[in-house]
VOBA-1610 file (N, C-alpha, C; in pm, whole numbers, padded with zeros to 5 digits, always signed):
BEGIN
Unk+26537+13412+17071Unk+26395+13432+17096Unk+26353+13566+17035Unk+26230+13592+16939Unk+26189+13664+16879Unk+26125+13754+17006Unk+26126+13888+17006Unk+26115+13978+17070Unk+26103+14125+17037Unk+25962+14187+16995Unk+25948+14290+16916Unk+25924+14426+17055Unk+26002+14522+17021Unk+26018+14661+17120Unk+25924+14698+17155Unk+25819+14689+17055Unk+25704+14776+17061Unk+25614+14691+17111Unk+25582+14557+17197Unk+25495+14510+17212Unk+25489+14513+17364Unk+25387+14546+17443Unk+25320+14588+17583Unk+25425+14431+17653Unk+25367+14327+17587Unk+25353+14194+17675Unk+25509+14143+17642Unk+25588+14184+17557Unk+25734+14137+17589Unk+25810+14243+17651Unk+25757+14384+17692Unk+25782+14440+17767Unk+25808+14370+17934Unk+25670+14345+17936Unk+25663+14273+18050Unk+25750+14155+18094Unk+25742+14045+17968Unk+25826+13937+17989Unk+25967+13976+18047Unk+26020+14114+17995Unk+26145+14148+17968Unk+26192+14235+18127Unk+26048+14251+18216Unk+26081+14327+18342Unk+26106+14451+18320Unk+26018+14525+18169Unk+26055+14639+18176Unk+25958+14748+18178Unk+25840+14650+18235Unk+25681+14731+18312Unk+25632+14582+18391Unk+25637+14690+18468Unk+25576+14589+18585Unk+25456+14585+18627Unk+25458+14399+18642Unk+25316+14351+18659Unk+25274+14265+18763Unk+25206+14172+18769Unk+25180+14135+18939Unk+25231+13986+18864Unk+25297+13906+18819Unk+25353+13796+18761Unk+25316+13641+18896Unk+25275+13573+18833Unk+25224+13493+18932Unk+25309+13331+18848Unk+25398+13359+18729Unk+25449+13228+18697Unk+25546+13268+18568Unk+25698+13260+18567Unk+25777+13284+18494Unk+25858+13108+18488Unk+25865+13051+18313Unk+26019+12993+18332Unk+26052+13051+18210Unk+26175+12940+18117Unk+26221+12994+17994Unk+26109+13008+17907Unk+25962+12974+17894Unk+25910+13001+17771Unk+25767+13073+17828Unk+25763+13055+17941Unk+25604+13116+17926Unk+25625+13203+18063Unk+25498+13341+18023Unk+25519+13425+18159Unk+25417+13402+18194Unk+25314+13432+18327Unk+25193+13417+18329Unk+25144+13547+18461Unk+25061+13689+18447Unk+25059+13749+18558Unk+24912+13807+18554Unk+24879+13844+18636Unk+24748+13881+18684Unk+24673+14030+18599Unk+24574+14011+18501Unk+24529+14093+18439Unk+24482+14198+18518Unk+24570+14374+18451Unk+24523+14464+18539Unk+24363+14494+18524Unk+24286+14508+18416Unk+24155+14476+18433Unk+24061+14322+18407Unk+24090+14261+18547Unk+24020+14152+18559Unk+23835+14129+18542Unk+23833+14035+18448Unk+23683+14013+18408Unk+23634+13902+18561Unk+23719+13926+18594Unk+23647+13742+18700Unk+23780+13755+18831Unk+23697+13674+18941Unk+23821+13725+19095Unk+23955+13653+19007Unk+23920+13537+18926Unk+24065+13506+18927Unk+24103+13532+18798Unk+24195+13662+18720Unk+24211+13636+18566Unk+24355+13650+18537Unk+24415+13541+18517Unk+24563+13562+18480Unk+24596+13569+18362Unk+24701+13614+18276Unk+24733+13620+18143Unk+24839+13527+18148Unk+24846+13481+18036Unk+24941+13355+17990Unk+25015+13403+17859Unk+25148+13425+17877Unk+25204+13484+17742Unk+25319+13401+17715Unk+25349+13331+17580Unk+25443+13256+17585Unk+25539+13371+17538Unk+25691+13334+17588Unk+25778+13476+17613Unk+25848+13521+17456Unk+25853+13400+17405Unk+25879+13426+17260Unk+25739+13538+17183Unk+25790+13630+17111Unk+25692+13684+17067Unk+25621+13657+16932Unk+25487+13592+16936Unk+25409+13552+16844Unk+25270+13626+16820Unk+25226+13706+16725Unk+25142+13793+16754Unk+24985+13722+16813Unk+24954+13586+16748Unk+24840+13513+16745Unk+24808+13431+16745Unk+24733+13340+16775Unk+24732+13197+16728Unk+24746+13196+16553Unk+24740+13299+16467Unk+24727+13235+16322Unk+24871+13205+16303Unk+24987+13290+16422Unk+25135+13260+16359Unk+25184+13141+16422Unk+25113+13071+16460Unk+25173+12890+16524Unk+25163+12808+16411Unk+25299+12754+16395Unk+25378+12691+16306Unk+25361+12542+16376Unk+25370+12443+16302Unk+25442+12294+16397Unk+25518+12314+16488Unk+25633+12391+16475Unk+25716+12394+16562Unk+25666+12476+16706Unk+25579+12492+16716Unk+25494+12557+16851Unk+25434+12459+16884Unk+25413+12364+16874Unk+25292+12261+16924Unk+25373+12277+17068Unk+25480+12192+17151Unk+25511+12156+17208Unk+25493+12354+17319Unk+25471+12443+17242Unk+25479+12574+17319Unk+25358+12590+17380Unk+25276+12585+17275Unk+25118+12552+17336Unk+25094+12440+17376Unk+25147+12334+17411Unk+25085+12211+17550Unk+25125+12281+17684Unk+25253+12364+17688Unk+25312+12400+17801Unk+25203+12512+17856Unk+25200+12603+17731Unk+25095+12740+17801Unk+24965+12646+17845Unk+24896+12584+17812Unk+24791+12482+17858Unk+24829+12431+17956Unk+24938+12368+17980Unk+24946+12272+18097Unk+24974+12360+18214Unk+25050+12472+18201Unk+25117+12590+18315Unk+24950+12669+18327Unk+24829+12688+18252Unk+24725+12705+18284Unk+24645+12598+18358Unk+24646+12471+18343Unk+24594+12436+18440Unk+24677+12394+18553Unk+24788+12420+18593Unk+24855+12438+18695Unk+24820+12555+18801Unk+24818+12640+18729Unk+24765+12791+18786Unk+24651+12763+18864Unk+24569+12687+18752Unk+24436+12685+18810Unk+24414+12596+18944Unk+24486+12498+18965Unk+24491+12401+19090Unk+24568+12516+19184Unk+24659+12572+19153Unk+24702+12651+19298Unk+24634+12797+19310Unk+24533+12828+19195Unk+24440+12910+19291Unk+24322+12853+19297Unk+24287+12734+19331Unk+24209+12665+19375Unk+24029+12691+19327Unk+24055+12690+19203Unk+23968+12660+19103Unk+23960+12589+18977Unk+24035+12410+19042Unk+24057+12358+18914Unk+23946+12249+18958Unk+23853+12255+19062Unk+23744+12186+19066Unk+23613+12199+19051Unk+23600+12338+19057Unk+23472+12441+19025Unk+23486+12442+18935Unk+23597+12487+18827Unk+23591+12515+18694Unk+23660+12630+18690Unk+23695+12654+18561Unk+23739+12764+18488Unk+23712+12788+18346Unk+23782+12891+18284Unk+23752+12996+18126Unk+23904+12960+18082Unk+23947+12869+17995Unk+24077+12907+17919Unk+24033+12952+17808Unk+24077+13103+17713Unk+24035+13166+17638Unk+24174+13216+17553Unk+24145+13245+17432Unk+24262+13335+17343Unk+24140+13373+17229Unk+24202+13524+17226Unk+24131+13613+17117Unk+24230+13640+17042Unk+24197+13628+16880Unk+24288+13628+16766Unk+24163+13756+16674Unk+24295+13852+16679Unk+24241+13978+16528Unk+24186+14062+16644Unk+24197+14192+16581Unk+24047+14333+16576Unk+23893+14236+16619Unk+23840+14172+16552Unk+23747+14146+16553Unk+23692+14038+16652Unk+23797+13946+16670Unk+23823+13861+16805Unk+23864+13932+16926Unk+23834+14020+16889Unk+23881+14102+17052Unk+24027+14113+17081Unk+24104+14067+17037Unk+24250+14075+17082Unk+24287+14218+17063Unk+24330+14252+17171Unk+24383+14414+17233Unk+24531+14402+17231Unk+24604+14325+17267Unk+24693+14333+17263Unk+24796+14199+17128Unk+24870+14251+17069Unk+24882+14166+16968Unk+25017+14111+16993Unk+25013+14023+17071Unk+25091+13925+17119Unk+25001+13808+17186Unk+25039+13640+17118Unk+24987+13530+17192Unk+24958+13540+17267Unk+24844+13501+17361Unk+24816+13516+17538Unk+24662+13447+17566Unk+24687+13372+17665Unk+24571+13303+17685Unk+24494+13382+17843Unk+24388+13384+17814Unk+24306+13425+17930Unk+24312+13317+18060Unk+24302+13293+18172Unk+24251+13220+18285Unk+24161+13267+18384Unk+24061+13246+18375Unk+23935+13305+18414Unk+23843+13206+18521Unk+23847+13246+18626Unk+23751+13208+18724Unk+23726+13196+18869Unk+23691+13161+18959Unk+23625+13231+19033Unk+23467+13275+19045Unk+23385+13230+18982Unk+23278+13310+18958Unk+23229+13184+18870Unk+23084+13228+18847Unk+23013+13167+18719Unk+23045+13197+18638Unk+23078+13128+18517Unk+23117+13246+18396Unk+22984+13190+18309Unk+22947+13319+18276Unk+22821+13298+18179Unk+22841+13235+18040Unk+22759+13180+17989Unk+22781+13176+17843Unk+22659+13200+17779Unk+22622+13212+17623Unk+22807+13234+17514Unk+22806+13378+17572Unk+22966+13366+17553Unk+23057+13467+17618Unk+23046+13571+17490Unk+23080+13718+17480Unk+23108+13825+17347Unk+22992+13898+17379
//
């Protein structure tokens, strides 16, 4: 599994900053954003390190159904998979992505306004 030193979020995967983690298996981590946009915002990081959606190859398909499906899992056990929710990923500087590692937003709790930016 690809795993770069310098990145915040395989830090994390790796237990070596700690975070409020609300869903670990072999491929995906998932823990509670320290600045939350909405009551409910979890981060979704698949544990292999991929900087973005532009570096998903074929061979990720089956990585991204899981981060999707373990997001709406999340979302039924914090009990906003009937109200609704925000599944989100920001790719580049300009897409907002802060941190440059794969990671999907889970957002809700709240109205979420739109368009969002």
């Amino acid at each position: 599994m690809a795993v770069s030193n310098d990145c915040l979020f395989c830090k994390i995967v790796a237990g070596l900053i700690p975070a409020s983690p609300v869903y670990q298996d072999d491929a995906v981590t998932a823990f509670r954003d320290i600045n939350a946009q909405a009551p409910i915002h979890i981060l979704l990081v698949p544990n292999q390190h991929l900087a973005s959606t532009n570096d998903l190859q074929p061979e990720h398909d089956a990585l991204v159904g899981r981060l999707v499906r373990t997001a709406a899992s999340l979302a039924e056990g914090e009990g906003i998979h009937h109200s609704g929710y925000r599944l989100v990923t920001n790719c580049g500087r300009e897409g907002r992505q802060a941190v440059m590692h794969l990671h999907f937003h889970l957002l809700g709790g709240r109205h979420l306004g739109w368009p969002p930016g």
